[in-house]
N, C-alpha and C positions, 0 to 999 in steps of 0.2 A: 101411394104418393111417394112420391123420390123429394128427400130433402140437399141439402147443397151437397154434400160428401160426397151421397150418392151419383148426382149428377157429375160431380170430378171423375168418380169414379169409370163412369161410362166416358167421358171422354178420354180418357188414359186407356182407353180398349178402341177408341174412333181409328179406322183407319189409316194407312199410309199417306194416299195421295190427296191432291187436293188443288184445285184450279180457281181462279179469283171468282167469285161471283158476286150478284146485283147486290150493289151497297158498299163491296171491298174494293181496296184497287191493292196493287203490285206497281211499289216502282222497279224501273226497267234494273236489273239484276246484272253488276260486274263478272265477269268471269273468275275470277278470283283476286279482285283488288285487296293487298293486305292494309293499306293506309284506308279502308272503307268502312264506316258506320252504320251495324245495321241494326233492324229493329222495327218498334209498331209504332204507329199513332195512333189515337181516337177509335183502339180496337175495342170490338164490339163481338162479344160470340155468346150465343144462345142453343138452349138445349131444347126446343119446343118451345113451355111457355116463362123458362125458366130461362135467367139473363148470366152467365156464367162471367163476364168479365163486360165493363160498362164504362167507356171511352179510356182506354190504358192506353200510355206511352211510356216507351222503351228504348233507350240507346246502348246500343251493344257495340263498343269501338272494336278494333283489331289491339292486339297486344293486352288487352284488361281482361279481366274477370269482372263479369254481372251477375250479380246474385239476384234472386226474386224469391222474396221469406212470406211465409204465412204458414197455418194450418193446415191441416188436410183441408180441402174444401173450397177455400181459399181461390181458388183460379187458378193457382201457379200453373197446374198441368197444362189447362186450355190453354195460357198464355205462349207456354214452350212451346206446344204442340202446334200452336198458328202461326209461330215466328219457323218452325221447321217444314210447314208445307202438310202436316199430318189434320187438321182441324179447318174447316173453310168458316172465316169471320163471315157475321153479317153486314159487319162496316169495318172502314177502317183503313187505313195503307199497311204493307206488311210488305220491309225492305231483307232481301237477303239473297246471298248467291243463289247459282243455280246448282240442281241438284247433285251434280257434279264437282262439286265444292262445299259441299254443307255435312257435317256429319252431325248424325243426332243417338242419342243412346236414352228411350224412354224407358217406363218405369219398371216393363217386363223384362228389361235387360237386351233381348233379342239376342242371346248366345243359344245355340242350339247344344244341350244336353248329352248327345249319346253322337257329337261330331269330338274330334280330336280340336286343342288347341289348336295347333296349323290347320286344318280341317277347317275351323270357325276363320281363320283368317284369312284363308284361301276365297274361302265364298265371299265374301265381306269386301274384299281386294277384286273382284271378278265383278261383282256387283258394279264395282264403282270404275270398273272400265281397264284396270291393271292387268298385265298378262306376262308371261315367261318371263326372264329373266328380272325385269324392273319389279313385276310381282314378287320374286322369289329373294330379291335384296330388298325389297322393303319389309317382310316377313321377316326376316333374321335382324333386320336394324329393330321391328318392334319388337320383337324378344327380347331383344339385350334391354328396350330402354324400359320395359314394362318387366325385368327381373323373371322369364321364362324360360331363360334360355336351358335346354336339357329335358323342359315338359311340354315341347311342342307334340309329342304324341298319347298323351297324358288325357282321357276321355274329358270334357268339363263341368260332367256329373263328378268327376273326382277331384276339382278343385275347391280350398274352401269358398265360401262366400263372399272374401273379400278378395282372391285373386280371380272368380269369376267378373267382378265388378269390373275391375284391371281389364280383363281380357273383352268386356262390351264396351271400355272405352278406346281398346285400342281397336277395334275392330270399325269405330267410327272415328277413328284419326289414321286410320292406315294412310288414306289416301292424300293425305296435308290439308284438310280441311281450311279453309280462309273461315268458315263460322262453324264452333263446336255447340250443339245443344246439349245438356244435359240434364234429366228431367229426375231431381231426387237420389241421384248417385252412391251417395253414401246412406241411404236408409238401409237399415236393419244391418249393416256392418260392424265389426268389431272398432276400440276406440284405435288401437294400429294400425289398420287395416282402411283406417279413414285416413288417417295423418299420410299413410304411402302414395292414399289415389290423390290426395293435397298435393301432393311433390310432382306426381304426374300432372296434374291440369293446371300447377304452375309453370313447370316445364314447357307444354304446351303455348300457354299465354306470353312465354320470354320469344318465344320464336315467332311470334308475332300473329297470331290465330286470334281470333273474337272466342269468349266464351260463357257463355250463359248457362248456371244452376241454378236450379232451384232445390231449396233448402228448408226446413220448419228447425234449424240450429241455429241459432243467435251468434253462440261461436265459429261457427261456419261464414256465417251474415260478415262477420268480424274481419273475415280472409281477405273479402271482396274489396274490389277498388269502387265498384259503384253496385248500389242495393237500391231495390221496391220492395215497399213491402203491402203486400195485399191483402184484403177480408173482407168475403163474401163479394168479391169480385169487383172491390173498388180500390184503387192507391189511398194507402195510408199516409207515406211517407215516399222520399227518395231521396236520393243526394251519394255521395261518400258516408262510412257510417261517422265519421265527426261532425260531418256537415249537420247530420243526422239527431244528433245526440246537441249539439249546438243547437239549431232551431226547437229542441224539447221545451212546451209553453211551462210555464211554471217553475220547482224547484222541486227537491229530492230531501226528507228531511229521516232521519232511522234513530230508531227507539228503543227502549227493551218492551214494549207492548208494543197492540195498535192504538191508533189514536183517531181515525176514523174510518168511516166506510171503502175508502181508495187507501189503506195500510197492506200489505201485503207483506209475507214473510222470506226473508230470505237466511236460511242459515237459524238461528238463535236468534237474530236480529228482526226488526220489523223496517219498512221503507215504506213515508209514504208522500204521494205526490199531494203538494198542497198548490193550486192554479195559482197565476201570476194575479198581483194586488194581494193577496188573502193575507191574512193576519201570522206570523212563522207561530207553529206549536210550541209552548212550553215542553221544558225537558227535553226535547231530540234538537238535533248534533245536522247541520246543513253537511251536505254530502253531495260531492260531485258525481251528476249520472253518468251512467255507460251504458251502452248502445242497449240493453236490456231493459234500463228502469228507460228509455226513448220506445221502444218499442210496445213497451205496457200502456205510456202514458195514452201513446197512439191509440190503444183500443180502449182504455177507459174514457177515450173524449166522445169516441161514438156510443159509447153505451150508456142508456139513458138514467138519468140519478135514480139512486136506488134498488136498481135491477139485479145486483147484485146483493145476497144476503148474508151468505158466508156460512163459516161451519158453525154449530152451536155445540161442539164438544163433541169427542168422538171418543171408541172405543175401551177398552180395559175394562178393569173393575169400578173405576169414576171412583177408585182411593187416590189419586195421584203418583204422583212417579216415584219409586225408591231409589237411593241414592245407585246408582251403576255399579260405584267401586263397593258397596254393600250388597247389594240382592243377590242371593243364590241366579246365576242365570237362569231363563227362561229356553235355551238354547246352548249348548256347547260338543263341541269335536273337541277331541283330545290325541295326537298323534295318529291321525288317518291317514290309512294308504290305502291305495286302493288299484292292484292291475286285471285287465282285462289280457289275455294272454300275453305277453307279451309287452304291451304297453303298460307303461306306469300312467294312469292317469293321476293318480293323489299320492302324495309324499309326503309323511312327516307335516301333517297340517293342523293348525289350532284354532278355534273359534269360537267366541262367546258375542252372546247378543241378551243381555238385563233389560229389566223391567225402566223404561223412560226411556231410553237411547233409540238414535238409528245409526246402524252401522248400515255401509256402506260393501257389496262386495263387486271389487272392479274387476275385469280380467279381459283380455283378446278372445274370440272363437276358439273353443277345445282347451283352454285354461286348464274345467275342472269345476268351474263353479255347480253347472247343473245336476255333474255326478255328484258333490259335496251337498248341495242341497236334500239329493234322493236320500243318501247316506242318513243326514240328520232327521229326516222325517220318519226313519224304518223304511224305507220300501228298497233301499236296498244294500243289501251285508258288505259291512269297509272287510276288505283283506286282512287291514291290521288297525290299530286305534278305536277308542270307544265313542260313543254316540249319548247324548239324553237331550230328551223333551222335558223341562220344568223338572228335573233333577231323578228321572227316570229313566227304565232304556225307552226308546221310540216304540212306539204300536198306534193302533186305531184308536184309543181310545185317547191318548195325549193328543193324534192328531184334531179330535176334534176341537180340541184347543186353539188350534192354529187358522190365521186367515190367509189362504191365497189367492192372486192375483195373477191370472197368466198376464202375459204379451198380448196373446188374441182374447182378452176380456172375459169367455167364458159367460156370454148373455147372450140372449133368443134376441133377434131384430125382430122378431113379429109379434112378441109379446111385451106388453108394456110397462114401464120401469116398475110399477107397482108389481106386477105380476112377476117380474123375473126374482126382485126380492124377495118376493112371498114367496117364492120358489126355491130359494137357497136356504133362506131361513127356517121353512120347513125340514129341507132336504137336512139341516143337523136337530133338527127336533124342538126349535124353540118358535113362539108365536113370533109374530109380525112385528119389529120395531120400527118406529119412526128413525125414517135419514137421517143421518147426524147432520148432513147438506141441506139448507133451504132448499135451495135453486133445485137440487132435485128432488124434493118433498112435493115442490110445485110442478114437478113434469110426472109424476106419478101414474096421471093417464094419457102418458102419449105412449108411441110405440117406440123403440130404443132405437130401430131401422130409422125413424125419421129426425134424430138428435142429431148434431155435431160432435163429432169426436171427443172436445177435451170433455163436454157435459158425460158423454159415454162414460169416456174412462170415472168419472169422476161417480157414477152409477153402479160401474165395475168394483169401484171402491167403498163404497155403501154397501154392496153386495157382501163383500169381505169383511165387512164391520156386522154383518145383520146377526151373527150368532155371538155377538161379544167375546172375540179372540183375546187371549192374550200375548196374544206373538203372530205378527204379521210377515209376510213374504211377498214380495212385491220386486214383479219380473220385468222390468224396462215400463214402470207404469206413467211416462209421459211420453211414450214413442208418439212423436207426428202430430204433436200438439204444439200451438202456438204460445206465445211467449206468457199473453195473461192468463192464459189456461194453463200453460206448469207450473206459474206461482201459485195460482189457487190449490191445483191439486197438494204443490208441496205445504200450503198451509194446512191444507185437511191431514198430511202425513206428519208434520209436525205436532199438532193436535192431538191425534191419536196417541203419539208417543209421550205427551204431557198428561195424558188422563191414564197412563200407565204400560201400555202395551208397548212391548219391544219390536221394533223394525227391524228387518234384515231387506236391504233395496238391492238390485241391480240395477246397473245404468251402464247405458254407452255415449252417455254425453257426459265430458267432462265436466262443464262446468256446476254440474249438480254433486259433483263430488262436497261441496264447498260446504252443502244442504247438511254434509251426514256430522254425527259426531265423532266417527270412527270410522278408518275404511283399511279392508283385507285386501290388498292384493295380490293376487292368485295368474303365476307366472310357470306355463308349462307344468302345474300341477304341485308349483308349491309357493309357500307364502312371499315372494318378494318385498313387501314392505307394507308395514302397518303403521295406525295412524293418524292422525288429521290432513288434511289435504295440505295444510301448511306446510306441517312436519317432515312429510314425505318429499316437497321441493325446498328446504329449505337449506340454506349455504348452497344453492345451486344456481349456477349464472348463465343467462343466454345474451348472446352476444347480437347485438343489432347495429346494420348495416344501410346505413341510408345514400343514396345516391339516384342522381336523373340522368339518362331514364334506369331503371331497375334490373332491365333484361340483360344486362353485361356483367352486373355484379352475380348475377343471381346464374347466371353458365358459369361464369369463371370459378363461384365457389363450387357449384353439384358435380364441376368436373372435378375439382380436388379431392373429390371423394363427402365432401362435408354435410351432413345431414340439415339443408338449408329448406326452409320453411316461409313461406308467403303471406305477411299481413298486412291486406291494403296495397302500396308500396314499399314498403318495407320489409327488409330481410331477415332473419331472426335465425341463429344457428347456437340450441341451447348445448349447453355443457364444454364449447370448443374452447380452445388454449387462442387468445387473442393474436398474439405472434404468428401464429397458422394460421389467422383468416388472413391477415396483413400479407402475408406471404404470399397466400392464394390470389391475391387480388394483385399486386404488383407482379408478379406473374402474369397476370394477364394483361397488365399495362393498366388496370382499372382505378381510378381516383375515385375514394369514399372515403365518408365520415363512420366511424365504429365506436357504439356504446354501449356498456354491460349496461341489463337491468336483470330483475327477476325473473326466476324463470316462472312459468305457469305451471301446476300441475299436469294436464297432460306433455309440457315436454319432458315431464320429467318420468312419466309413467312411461315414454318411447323408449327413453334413454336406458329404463329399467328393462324392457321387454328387447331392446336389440343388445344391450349386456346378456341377458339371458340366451339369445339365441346365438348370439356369439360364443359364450360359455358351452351352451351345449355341443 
């Protein structure tokens, strides 16, 4: 049996082509109108007996960004995939150029490996009808605008992961698309490496292109001028995310506990939604929502009371937490370096992770984190600086201490959640513990192949708890989970770290930064700045740029050189000298309004990472 993932899953492999059949229609198709709306109505697509998306409408303008958020599983894929001509509906209208004007960039990338950059855009360009010379000037104009110019013969097995990204978006805007699709863009990319392809498909959208992502980022969600949001193949929500966050029923009320079953943790803090009429909770603080506690409340309205049971205490020794700034660490680097011939990959590196804390370690692709990880576990010798587990050097025998959590989860789909625990918790030698998770005590005889994602991970995470760790390692463990499934999960990882076990998390979504107690960031293989997420942006201002329409403000400044950024409508260029936006903008004859506010931690972790690569 295929449960919904799955089903996503297969459609995200469904074929290119696709012709309207009985039940769909096609309206008649512009040739490239850029003042044109395109999009689905009352779409309908099935997988067999299985209904993947169940009457969804879409408007996708020219010059906007549309985002469509949910989970894996979700529909997003089928929905892109039918608004680009690759999925045929069962019902439905589905408006959009012809295929001569559409580019779409799904979730395989479609960059061919072992072709040369130009090579990938030559074919890409040919495809779509380009030849000699006008082929060979629009080649050089995307090089410049997608920052390749110098590795168009560079294989793109040799680019990293996030300029390969770059290079499947330009390979479907070679052609000036009037509708860009793109289907999950930024998954599995570094947090720089997202911010760059941002600048690109804003860029794109100023010039007046339609563009549709899909995204399982809240922050991402955040970017968009217009958002759906999906689950299990029905709209949740739509609008602008204000619009969004406006229409949320009820109210947002945060505590230092929870206070009932819909409390959910964010940070230290707890937030919980109490429905409109209801009685306000004693002791918590009315708190204005953001498009995240909008998006939770959306999936706790369809989930039926109670269904949700929550963590009943997780990991450690169940002594509670020692003080951080007390506990001998459970974990510490002291001056690691570390080169592979040639390459420095660690420098002069430090890190501690205590009994109660979750630290946080952030970094771009090839940072450093994963070789600082091997390093602290023993498996593998730093060049220089010392290593300990629980105040020893690293070996097999400290590691069994330790719980990890890949990215790819590291569980059998065919064997069932009971069994895969019994399986790990064997494999360190102790009996079968109960889940610390309800929810999945209760799915114990299903098979993991037929769960949803965030319950997976959240199984993957049971897993790692089965042998009572005391120091946990957790490698992007809400990749591609939706919105109330990373609060849960981060509640179970806050949990764990209150009954005493130390966290060490990776992430590439910023806004989980927020989650940690403490966060390393780890810049070309040395510590750039530690911290709380606060501390790290803090006395740092970004400057925002309001003006209609947005697409003039927004050339005038990326032509000045200006590291400009797209939220909604609005412009936001952190760290700049406000007399230099002013300048840029009357330059270009452009009238706007300009206001400092704070900046966010990821602008501030760019501004760290393009000082560093400047420096270098």
């Amino acid at each position: 049996m295929s449960g919904p993932a799955e089903l996503e899953r297969q459609a995200k492999a469904a074929g290119r082509g696709s012709a309207p059949v009985a039940g769909s229609s096609e309206a008649p198709r512009p040739v490239a109108g850029r003042d044109a709306t395109w999009g689905v109505s009352g779409l309908v697509v099935r997988y067999g007996s299985h209904v993947a998306l169940d009457g969804i409408s879409l408007e996708v303008p020219s010059g906007v960004i549309t985002a469509v958020v949910g989970a894996d599983g979700s529909g997003k894929s089928s929905l892109l995939k039918a608004l680009a001509g690759a999925v045929r509906p069962a019902a439905g209208e589905v408006r959009r150029p012809d295929r001569l004007h559409l580019g779409f960039v799904s979730t395989d990338r479609g960059v061919y490996r072992d072709l040369t950059v130009r090579e990938n855009l030559s074919f890409a360009g040919r495809a779509y009808g380009l030849h000699d010379e006008e082929l060979d000037e629009k080649i050089e104009a995307t090089l410049r605008r997608i920052g390749l110019e110098g590795a168009e013969r560079r294989l793109a097995d040799r680019l990293s992961g996030g300029m390969r990204q770059k290079l499947a978006v330009a390979m479907a805007l070679l052609h000036d698309p009037a509708l860009l699709v793109l289907d999950e863009p930024t998954t599995g990319i570094d947090p720089l490496s997202r911010v760059e392809l941002w600048e690109l498909i804003a860029d794109i959208a100023a010039g007046g292109t339609a563009v549709a992502f899909a995204t399982s980022y809240v922050d991402e969600a955040e970017r968009a001028s217009r958002v759906l949001v999906l689950s299990e193949g029905r709209a949740l929500a739509a609008g602008a995310p204000d619009e969004i966050v406006a229409a949320m029923p009820g109210s947002i009320w945060t505590s230092e506990g929870p206070l009932d079953g819909r409390s959910l943790r964010r940070g230290t803090s707890w937030r919980t939604w109490i429905e409109a009429g209801a009685k306000a909770p004693p002791g918590a603080t009315r708190t204005e929502p953001d498009l995240e506690d909008a998006l939770v409340v959306a999936e706790l309205e369809r989930e039926p009371a109670g269904a949700y049971h929550g963590a009943t205490g997780a990991g450690g020794s169940g002594a509670g937490p020692a003080r951080p700034t007390d506990a001998i660490p459970l974990l510490a680097v002291r001056g690691i370096g570390q080169r592979f011939g040639q390459l420095q990959a660690l420098e002069n590196v430090d890190l501690d992770v205590r009994p109660g804390e979750v630290v946080g370690l952030i970094g771009a692709n090839g940072a450093g984190k994963t070789t600082l990880i091997r390093i602290a576990l023993g498996i593998l010798r730093p060049t220089s600086g010392e290593a300990s587990l629980f105040g020893e050097a690293p070996g097999r025998e400290m590691r069994r201490r330790v719980g990890y959590m890949p990215q790819g989860l590291g569980l059998y789909d065919d064997l069932t959640v009971g069994e895969n625990l019994s399986f790990v918790a064997r494999s360190f030698g102790v009996a079968d513990a109960p889940a610390t998770d309800a929810e999945v005590t209760l799915s114990r005889d299903r098979l993991v192949g037929e769960l949803p994602l965030g319950l997976r991970r959240r199984v993957a995470f049971a897993a790692t708890l089965s042998h009572r760790p005391e120091l946990l390692i957790l490698d992007e463990p809400t990749s591609g989970v939706g919105a109330l499934g990373r609060a849960r999960l981060w509640e179970l990882i806050r949990s764990a770290a209150e009954a005493g076990s130390g966290v060490l998390v990776t992430t590439h979504y910023m806004s989980e930064a927020s989650q940690c107690d403490r966060l390393v960031v780890l810049m070309a293989g040395r510590v750039a700045a530690r911290g709380t997420a606060a501390d790290i942006a803090d006395d740092l201002v970004t400057q925002e740029v309001f003006a209609e329409p947005w697409d003039r403000p927004f050339r005038a400044l990326k032509d000045a050189g200006l590291p400009v950024a797209l939220t909604g409508r609005r412009i936001r260029i952190p760290g700049a000298d406000p007399a230099t936006v002013r300048a840029a903008l009357a330059a270009a004859g452009v009238k706007a309004e300009l206001r400092p506010s704070a900046a966010t931690f990821e602008e501030a972790f760019v501004l760290l990472a393009r000082g560093d690569e400047a420096a270098g």
